[in-house]
C-alpha positions, 0 to 999 in steps of 0.5 A: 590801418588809419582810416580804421583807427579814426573811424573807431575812435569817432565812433564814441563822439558820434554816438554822443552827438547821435544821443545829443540830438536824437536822445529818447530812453535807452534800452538795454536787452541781453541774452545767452545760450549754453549747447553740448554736442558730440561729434565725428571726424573723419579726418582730425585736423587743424586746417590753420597749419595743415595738419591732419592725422588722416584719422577719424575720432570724436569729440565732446564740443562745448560752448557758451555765450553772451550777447547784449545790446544798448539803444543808446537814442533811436538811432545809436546801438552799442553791441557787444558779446562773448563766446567760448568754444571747447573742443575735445576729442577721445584718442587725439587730445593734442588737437583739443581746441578752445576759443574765447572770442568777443566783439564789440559793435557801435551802429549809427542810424542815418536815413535809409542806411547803418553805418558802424564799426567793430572789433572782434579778439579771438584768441585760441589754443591746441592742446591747452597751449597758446595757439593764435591770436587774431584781432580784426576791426571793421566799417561796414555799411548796410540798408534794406531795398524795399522791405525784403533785400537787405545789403551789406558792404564792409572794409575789414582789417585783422592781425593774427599771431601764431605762438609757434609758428611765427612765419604765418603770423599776418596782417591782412586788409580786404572788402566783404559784400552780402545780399540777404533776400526775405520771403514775406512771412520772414520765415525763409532767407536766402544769402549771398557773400564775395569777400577779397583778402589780401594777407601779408604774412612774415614769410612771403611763402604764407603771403596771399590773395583770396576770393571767397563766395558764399550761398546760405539758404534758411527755412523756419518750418513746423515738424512735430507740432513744434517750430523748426528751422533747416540752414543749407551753406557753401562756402568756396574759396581760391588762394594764391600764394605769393612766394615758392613754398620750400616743399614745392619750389612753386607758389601754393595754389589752393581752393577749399570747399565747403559745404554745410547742412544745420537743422535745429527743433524746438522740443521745450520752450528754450530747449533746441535739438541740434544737429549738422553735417559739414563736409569740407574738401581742400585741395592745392598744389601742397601734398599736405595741404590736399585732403578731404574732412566730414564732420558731424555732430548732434546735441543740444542747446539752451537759449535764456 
C-alpha cells in the first residue's frame, strides 16, 4: 500500500515540474454520453454474493457520464470522469442495481513511455440499499512498439466493503498486462490481458487467488452507408479459495467464463444503435455458486 501512496502523492509534484520544464498552452476537452437499453435475463442474479433466482426477467438499463481531459504541458495529462449506471427489472426489484463511479487519471510522458497512476470509487446499491464500496489505486506503465503494438502493465490495489456482508469485505493487490495490436487504417484491433489478484478477505473462506485472461477483437466497418462498429470479448477466470467454505467443508474452487458480442451503428450524427449478447457460465465446487446467465440487450446512445 505504500509504494502506492507515494506514487499518488508525487504525482501532483511532478506534474509541476513536467509543467516547469515542458510547459506549452494547456488544453482541456470533454465530453459525455446518455444510453437507455432494454434487456433479458435469463437468470436474475448478483454474481458479488451467489445470489441468482434461476428466473429470467428484463430490465430497463440507464447510464450516464462524463469524461475530461487536461494537457497540462506537452507531456502531462490529467483525466478524470464520472459514470452512473441504473438497472432496473420488471418483476424482481429487490435486484435493481445502481453504480456511481469515478476516477481520476494523472499521466507523464517520457521518451518512448507513459507512466501514470489512478484512483477509481464505485460505489453501488441492490435494491435502493447500500450494497459495496470499492476503491482501487494503480501505477501503470504503457508505450507503442513501432506504430501498431501498444503495451501496457500495472500494479493495482482495491478495498472493497460490503454493508451487509462484512465477511467478503477485502483488500486485494495483484499485477495486470494487455497487448493491443492495430491494423494500419486503425479500424480493427485486437487485445490480449492476464491479470493475477491475490484478495484477502475478513473471513479466510472468501480469501483467494485468481488468474484472469482476456481476448477482445474490434472492427469499424460500414452497413447501411453509415459507420459501424462490431467487439467480439471473452473473459476466463480461475479462483482458488483459501479456506474450507462451511457449506462444503473444502476450499471453493471456481472458474467463470464469459463471453460477449457488441455491435453499435451510427444512424444520426451522435445517435448510436446499440446492442450485445453476453452469455456468462460460472462454475465451482459451491452448489450455489454453479450456474449459468445470458443477457441481452438493445438501445440506444447519445454521445455530446
Amino acid at each position: 500500500m505504500k509504494y502506492i501512496l507515494s506514487g499518488l502523492l508525487f504525482a501532483p509534484v511532478l506534474a509541476q515540474l513536467a509543467y516547469a520544464e515542458d510547459s506549452t498552452e494547456d488544453t482541456f476537452t470533454w465530453s459525455g454520453r446518455i444510453s437507455a437499453d432494454t434487456e433479458h435475463h435469463s437468470n436474475v442474479s448478483v454474481s458479488e454474493i451467489e445470489s441468482t433466482t434461476g428466473e429470467a426477467d428484463s430490465a430497463f438499463f440507464f447510464t450516464a457520464g462524463l469524461d475530461s481531459s487536461w494537457a497540462i504541458s506537452n507531456r502531462v495529462t490529467l483525466d478524470a470522469g464520472y459514470n452512473y449506471s441504473d438497472r432496473r427489472f420488471t418483476e424482481f426489484s429487490e435486484f435493481d442495481l445502481q453504480i456511481h463511479l469515478g476516477y481520476v487519471d494523472l499521466s507523464y510522458e517520457i521518451n518512448q513511455y507513459t507512466i501514470g497512476a489512478n484512483l477509481y470509487y464505485a460505489d453501488a446499491a441492490v435494491d435502493r440499499s447500500g450494497f459495496l464500496t470499492l476503491n482501487q489505486q494503480s501505477l501503470y506503465a504503457a508505450r507503442f512498439f513501432g506504430s501498431r503494438v501498444y503495451g501496457r502493465a500495472a500494479f493495482n490495489q482495491a478495498r472493497k466493503s460490503f454493508r451487509e456482508f462484512p465477511a467478503r469485505s477485502a483488500s486485494n493487490q495483484g499485477l495486470s498486462g494487455d497487448l493491443f495490436w492495430f491494423s494500419s487504417d486503425l479500424n480493427r484491433f485486437l487485445s490480449l490481458g492476464v491479470t493475477y489478484l491475490d484478495e484477502d478477505a475478513n473471513s479466510r473462506e472468501f480469501s483467494y487467488q485468481s488468474l484472469a485472461s482476456r481476448i477482445r477483437l474490434s472492427q469499424r466497418f460500414e452497413m447501411l452507408g453509415r459507420s459501424a462498429r462490431l467487439q467480439l470479448s471473452a473473459r476466463w477466470e480461475e479462483r482458488d479459495y483459501e479456506a474450507a467454505h462451511t457449506l462444503i467443508s473444502q476450499p471453493r474452487e471456481d472458474t467463470q467464463l464469459v463471453a460477449e458480442a457488441n455491435f453499435e451503428l451510427n444512424i444520426m450524427r451522435a445517435l448510436h444503435l446499440t446492442s450485445e449478447i453476453e452469455r456468462g457460465r460460472y462454475r465451482s465446487n459451491l452448489a450455489i455458486a454453479d450456474y449459468a446467465e445470458t443477457r441481452a440487450g438493445v438501445g440506444l446512445r447519445l454521445n455530446f
